[in-house]
C-alpha positions in Angstrom: -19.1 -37.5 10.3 -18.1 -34.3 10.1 -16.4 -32.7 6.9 -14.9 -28.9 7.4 -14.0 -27.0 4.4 -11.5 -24.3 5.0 -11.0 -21.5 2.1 -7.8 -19.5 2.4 -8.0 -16.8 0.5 -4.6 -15.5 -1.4 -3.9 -12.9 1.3 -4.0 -15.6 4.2 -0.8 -17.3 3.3 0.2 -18.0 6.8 0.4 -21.0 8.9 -1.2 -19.7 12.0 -4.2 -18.9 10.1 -7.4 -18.2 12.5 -9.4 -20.6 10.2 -6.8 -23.3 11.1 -6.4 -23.4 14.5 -7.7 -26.4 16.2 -8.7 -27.9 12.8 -8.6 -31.7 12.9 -6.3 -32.5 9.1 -8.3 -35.6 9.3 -11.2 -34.3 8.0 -10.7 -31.3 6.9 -10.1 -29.9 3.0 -8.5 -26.2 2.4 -9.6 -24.8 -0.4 -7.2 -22.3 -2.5 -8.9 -20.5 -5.6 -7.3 -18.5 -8.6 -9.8 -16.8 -10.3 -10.2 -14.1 -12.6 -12.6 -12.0 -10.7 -10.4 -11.4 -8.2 -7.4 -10.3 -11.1 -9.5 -8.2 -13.1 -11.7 -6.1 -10.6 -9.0 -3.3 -11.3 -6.5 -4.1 -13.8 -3.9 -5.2 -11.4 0.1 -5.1 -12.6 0.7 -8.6 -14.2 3.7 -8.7 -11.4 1.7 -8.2 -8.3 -0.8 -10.8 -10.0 2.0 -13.3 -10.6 3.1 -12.7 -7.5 0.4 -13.9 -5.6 -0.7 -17.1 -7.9 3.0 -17.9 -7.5 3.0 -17.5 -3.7 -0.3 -19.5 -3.2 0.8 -22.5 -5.1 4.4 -22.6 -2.9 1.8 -22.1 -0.1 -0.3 -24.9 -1.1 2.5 -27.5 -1.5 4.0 -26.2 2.0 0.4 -26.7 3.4 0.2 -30.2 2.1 3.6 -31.2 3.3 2.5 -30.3 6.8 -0.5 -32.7 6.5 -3.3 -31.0 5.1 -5.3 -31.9 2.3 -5.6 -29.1 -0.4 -7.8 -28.7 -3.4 -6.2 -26.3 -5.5 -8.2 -24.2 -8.3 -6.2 -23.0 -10.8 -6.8 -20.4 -13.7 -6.8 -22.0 -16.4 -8.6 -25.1 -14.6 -11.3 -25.7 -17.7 -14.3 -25.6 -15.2 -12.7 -22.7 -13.2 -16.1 -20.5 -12.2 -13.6 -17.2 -11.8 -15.0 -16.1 -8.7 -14.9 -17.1 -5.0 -18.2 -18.0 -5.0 -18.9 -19.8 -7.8 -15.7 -22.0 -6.8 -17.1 -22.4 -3.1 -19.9 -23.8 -5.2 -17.9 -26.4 -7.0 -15.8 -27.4 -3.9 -19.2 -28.0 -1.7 -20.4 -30.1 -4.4 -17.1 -32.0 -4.6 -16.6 -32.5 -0.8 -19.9 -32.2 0.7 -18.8 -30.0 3.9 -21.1 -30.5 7.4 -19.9 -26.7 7.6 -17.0 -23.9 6.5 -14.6 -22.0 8.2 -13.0 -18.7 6.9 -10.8 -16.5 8.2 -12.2 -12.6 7.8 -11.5 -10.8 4.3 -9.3 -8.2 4.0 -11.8 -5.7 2.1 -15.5 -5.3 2.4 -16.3 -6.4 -0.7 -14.6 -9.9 -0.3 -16.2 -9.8 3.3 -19.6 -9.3 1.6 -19.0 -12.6 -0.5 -18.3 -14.1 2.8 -21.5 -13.4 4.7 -23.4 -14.5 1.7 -22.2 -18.3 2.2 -24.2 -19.7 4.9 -27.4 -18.5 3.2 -26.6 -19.4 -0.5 -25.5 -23.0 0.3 -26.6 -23.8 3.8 -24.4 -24.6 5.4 -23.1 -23.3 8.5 -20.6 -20.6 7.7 -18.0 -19.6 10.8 -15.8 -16.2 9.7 -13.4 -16.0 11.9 -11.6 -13.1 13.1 -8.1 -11.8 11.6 -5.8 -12.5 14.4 -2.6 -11.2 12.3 -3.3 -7.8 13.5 -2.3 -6.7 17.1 -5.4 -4.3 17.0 -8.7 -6.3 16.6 -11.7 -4.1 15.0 -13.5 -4.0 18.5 -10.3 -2.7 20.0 -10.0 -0.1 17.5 -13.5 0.8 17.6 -13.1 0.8 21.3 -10.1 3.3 21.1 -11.9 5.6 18.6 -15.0 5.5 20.4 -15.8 9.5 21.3 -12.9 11.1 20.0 -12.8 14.2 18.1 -10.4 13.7 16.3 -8.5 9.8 15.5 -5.1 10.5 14.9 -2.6 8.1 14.0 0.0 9.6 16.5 -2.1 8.7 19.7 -3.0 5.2 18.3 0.6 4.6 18.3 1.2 5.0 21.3 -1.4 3.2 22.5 0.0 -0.2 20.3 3.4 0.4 21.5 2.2 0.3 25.6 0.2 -3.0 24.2 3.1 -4.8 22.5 5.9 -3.5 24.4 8.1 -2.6 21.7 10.4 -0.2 22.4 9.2 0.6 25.8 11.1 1.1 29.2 8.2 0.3 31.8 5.8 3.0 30.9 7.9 5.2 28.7 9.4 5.2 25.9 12.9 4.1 24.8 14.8 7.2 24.4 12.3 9.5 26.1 10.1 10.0 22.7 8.1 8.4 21.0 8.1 9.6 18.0 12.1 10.2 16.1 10.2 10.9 12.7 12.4 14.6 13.0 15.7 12.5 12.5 13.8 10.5 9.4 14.3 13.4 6.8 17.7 13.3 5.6 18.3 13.5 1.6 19.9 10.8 0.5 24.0 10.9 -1.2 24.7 8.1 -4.0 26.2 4.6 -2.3 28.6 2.5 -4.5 27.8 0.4 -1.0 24.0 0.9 -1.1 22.5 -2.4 0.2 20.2 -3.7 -2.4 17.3 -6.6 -1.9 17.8 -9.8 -2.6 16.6 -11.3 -5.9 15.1 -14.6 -6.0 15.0 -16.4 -9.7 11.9 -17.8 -10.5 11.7 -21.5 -10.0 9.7 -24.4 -12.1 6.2 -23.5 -10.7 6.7 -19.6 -11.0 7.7 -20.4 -14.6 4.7 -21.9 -15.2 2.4 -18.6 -13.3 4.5 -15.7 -15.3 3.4 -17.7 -18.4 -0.1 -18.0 -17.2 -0.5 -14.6 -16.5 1.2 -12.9 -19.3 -1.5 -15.0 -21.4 -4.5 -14.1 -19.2 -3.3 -10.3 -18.0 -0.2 -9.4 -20.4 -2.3 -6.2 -21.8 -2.5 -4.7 -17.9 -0.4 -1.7 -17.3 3.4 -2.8 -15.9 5.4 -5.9 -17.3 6.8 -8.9 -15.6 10.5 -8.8 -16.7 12.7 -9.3 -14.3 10.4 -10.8 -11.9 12.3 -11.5 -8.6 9.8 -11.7 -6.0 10.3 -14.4 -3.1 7.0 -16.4 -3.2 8.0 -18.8 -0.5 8.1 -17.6 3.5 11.3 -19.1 3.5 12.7 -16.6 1.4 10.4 -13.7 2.2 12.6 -14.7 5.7 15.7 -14.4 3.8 14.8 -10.8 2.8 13.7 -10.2 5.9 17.1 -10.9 7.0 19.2 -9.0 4.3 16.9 -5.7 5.4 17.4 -5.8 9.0 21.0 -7.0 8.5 22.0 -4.5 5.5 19.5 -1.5 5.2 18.0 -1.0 8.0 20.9 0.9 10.0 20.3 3.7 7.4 17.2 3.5 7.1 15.9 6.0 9.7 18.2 8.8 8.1 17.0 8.2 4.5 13.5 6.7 4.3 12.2 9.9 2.8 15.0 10.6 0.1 14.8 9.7 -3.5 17.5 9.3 -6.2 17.1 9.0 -10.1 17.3 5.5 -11.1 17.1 3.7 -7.2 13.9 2.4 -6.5 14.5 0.9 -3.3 17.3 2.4 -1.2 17.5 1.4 2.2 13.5 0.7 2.2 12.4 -3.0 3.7 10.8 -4.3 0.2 8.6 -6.3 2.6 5.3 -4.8 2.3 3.9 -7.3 -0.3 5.3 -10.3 2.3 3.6 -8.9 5.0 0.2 -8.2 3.6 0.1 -11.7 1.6 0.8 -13.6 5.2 4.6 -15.2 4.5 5.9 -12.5 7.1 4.3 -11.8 10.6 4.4 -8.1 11.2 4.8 -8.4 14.9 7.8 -11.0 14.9 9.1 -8.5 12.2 8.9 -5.4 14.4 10.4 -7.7 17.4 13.4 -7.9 15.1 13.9 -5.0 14.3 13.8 -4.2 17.9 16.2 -7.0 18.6 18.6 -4.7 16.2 18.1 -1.9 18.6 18.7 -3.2 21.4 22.0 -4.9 20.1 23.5 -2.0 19.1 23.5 -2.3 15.7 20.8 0.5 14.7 19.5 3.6 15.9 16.5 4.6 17.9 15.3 6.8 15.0 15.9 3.7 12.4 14.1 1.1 14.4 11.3 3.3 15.6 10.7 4.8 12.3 9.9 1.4 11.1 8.2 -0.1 14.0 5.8 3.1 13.9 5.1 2.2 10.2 3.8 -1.3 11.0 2.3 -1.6 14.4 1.0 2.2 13.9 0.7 3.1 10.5 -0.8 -0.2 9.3 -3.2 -0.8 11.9 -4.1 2.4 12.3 -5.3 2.5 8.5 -7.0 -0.7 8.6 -8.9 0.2 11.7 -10.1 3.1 10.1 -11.1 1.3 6.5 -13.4 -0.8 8.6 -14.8 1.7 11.0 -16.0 3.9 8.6 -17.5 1.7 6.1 -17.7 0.9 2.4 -19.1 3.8 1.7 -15.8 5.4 2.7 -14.4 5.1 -0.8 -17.2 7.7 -2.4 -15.6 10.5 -0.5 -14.4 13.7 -2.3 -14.3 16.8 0.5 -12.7 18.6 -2.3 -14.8 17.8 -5.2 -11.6 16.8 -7.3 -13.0 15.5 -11.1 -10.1 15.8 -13.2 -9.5 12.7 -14.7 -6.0 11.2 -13.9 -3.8 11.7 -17.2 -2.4 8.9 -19.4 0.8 9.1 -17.9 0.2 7.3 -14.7 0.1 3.9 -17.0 3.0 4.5 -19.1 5.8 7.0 -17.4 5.9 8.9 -20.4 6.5 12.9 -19.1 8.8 15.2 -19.0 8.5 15.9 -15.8 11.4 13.6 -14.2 10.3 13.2 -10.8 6.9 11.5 -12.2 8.5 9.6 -14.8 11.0 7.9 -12.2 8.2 6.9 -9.7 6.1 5.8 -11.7 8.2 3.8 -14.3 9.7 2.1 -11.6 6.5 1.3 -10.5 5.1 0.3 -13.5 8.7 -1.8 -14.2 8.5 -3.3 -10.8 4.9 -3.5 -8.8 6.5 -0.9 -6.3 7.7 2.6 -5.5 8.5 3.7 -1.8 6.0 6.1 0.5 7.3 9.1 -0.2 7.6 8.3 -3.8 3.8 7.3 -3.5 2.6 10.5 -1.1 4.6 13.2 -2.6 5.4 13.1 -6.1 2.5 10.8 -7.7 -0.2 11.6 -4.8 1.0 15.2 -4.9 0.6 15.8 -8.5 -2.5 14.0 -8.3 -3.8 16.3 -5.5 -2.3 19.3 -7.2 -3.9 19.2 -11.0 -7.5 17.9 -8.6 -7.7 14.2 -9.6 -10.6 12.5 -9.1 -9.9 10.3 -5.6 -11.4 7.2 -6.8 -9.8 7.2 -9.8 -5.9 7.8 -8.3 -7.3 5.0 -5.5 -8.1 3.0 -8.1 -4.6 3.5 -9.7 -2.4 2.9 -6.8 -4.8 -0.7 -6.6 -3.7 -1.8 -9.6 -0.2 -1.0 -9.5 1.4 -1.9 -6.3 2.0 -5.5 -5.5 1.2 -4.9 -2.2 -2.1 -3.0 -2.2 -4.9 -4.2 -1.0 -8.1 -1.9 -0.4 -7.8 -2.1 3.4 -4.3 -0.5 3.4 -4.3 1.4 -0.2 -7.7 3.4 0.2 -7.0 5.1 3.6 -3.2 5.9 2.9 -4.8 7.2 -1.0 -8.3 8.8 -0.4 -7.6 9.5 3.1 -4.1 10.8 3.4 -2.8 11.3 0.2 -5.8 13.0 -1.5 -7.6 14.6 1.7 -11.1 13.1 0.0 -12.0 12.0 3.9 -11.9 15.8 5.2 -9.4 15.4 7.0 -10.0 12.4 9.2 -6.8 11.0 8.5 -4.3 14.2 8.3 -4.6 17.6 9.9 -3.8 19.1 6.8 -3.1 18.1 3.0 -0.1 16.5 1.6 0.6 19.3 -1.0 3.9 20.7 -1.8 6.1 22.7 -4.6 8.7 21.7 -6.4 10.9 22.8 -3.7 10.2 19.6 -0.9 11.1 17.3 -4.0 14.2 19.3 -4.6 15.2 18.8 -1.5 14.7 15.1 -0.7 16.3 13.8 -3.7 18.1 14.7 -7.2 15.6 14.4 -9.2 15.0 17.9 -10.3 18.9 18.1 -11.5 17.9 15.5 -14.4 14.4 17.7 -15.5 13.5 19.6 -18.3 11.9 22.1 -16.1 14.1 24.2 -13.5 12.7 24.0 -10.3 13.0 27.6 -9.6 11.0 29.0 -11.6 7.6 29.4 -11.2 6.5 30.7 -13.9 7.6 30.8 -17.8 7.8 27.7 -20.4 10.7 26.1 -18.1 9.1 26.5 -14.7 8.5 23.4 -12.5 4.8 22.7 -13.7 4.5 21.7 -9.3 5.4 25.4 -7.9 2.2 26.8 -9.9 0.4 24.0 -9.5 1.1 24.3 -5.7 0.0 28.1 -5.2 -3.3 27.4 -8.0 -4.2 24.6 -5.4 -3.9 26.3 -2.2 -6.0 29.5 -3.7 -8.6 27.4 -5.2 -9.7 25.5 -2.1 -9.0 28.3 0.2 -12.8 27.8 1.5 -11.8 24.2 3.0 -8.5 25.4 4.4 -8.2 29.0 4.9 -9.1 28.4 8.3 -6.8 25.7 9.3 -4.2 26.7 11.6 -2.2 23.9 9.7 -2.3 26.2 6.8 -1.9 29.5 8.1 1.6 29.7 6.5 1.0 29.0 3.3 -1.7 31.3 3.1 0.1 34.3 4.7 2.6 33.9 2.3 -0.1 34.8 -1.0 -1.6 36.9 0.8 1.9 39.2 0.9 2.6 38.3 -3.2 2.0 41.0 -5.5 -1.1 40.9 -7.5 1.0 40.5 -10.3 2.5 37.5 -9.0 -0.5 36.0 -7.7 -2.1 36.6 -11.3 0.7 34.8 -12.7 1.1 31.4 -10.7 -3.2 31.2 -11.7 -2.4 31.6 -15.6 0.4 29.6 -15.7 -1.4 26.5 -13.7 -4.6 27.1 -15.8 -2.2 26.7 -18.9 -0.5 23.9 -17.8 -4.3 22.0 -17.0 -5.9 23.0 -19.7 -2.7 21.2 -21.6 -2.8 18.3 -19.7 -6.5 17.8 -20.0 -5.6 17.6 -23.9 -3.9 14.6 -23.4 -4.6 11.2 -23.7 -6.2 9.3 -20.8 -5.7 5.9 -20.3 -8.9 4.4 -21.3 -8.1 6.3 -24.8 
């Protein structure tokens, strides 16, 4: 008789799961794991770590009640093995499977784990393909295939004729496709700013948060005031309260930031989508749905679509087209190490200290927040890239290596060369003035760039775009930027080097983290 043992791993937390389709309930065992390898490879927030031990076990009892039978493997399970493998071990030895079935890992190194099966127990091991993505690796391979250069603009396109989504036969709704000029709008202080729901933690998340502040309470970020929804029933109520409430402003403001505000009118549905409990396409269908109703804008609903179906995939297509090597990259040769204060918030420069306490406070911090003030300093002072990848892996609760490393390496940090961005993400103190009010509450005055008070960024900025002027000076991208030194007195341009040299040499006095 045959005995099929189906591991869902605790980013597959969705019904229509390849590895379940056609699978007979009769005799077939899901297996779900929580192990400590998978917690502890980076030091992951305790809230994005809570968050997905929570979600799994809701996911588990909504499995069951649909007829499945699940063995469940929890943490603190005494003969726990605290790896995937060791627990496939256990669960062949308990069930005695004629073969298993697994859905494709997010990350190559899960993936690796994977492949090893069939030859470590064998038995016949089927991996399945991820079909929760609209672009499958062979069609993204296939688009990619003998192009000079893969931008993320072109892809989109390409995913929007496939899906339809805002699409008027062949063209586009609104005669562009891309509104991301409209997207850029500082943001003004709402009495009537929509917020995202809060869901209270019921009598099985109880029992995670005090599993995990046990196990994982000495990781950076804390899990007070945990409110995320671990159930798809209320990931769907979110869903919801977004599209219904923050999502008509959310074209005009998605790149502003204001003191104390984490989330604006931002979605808050990124950890949902990449654990399973939301489908990214039915999402984007929504959000059309909005469009077409009247009730948002062209720029709202296609600045959100193009984060999903071309954003998302586009990254993941290129984390598995160029290979797990891709994380070794450093075009700049960046070796800083990343200072202390990405773990605890404590600077006085505002703008850090607000995105990252709030991410430290609450497993999240919007793009822009991400790409231009954390990734920007980090580019700036010349981080190391794996160490500010490995950051942004541990702290956001929904970062997985698939969609963290390209966005972080790749875009933020320019380690790929440029594969995924023309040019770097590196600006003064003057783009953060602009989108948001964060330099009004500084120490440091903005305008200055040089002098005890200056913006530590507007040196920063110049020192960077001198000192890799071998990788850039001849990118058309960059001709600005380097135009403008070129005109600055020498006096100037001797200056903005002392003061950033000052300001390094000052920060690599502090402490690191691992001190």
């Amino acid at each position: 008789m045959e005995r099929v043992l189906i591991p869902v791993l605790g980013d597959q937390l969705s019904m229509g799961l390849s590895s379940l389709a056609s699978a007979d309930p009769e005799v077939t065992t899901i297996l779900m794991m929580e192990v400590v390898e998978e917690a502890t490879y980076v030091r992951h927030h305790p809230k994005k770590i809570a968050f997905l031990f929570a979600a799994m076990r809701h996911h588990a009892a909504a499995l069951r009640e649909a007829g499945w039978s699940v063995d469940y493997v929890t943490l603190d399970d005494p003969d726990n093995q605290a790896s995937f493998t060791g627990e496939i071990a256990r669960a062949v030895e308990r069930h005695d499977p004629t073969r298993i079935v697994v859905t494709e890992a997010g990350e190559w190194r899960v993936q690796a784990m994977l492949e090893a099966w069939e030859t470590i127990f064998g038995i016949p091991v089927e991996i399945r393909p991820d079909t929760r993505f609209v672009c499958s690796h062979d069609r993204f391979a296939a688009w990619a295939e003998g192009r000079r250069e893969l931008r993320m603009e072109y892809f989109y396109r390409d995913m929007r004729r496939e899906t339809g989504l805002l699409m008027d036969g062949t063209k586009p709704v609104g005669g562009k496709w891309n509104f991301d000029h409209d997207n850029r709008k500082p943001a003004q202080r709402d009495m009537l700013m929509p917020r995202p729901l809060s869901f209270a933690p019921d009598e099985v998340t109880q029992d995670v948060l005090k599993l995990v502040g046990e196990r994982f309470g000495d990781h950076a970020g804390t899990l007070d005031g945990f409110d995320f929804a671990v159930t798809r029933k209320d990931a769907l109520r979110q869903q919801r309260a977004f599209l219904t409430h923050a999502l008509p402003g959310f074209g005009d403001n998605q790149d502003a930031m204001l003191t104390d505000e984490p989330y604006l009118w931002h979605a808050v549905l990124s950890p949902y989508i990449n654990a399973g409990l939301l489908d990214p396409l039915d999402l984007c269908r929504a959000v059309e749905k909005q469009f077409v109703a009247g009730k948002v804008k062209i720029n709202a609903a296609e600045g959100f679509i193009r984060q999903v179906i071309g954003w998302r995939e586009y990254v993941r297509g290129i984390y598995w087209r160029e290979g797990p090597d891709y994380v070794t990259r450093n075009f700049l040769n960046a070796k800083r190490d990343l200072p202390g204060f990405y773990w605890t918030g404590e600077t006085d420069m505002h703008c850090l200290s607000q995105a990252i306490g709030q991410t430290l406070a609450n497993a999240y911090a919007h793009h822009i927040q991400r790409l231009m003030i954390t990734g920007n300093f980090a580019l700036l002072i010349g981080a190391e890239p794996q160490q500010v990848h490995r950051w942004y892996l541990e702290v956001y609760a929904d970062a997985y290596e698939w969609v963290e490393l390209p966005n972080t390496l790749g875009m933020s940090q320019f380690g790929d060369g440029g594969l995924l961005g023309s040019k770097p993400y590196a600006s003064s103190g003057a783009y953060i003035d602009r989108m948001s009010d964060y330099c009004g509450h500084c120490r440091y005055d903005v305008k200055q760039r040089t002098g005890p008070d200056a913006c530590p960024f507007n040196a920063l900025y110049w020192d960077f775009i001198v000192r890799n002027r071998d990788k850039f000076g001849n990118n058309p991208r960059m001709a600005m930027p380097y135009r403008s030194w070129d005109k600055m007195a020498g006096e100037t341009q001797q200056a903005l080097r002392k003061q950033a040299a000052g300001f390094l040499k000052r920060l690599d006095a502090m402490p690191r983290y691992a001190d």
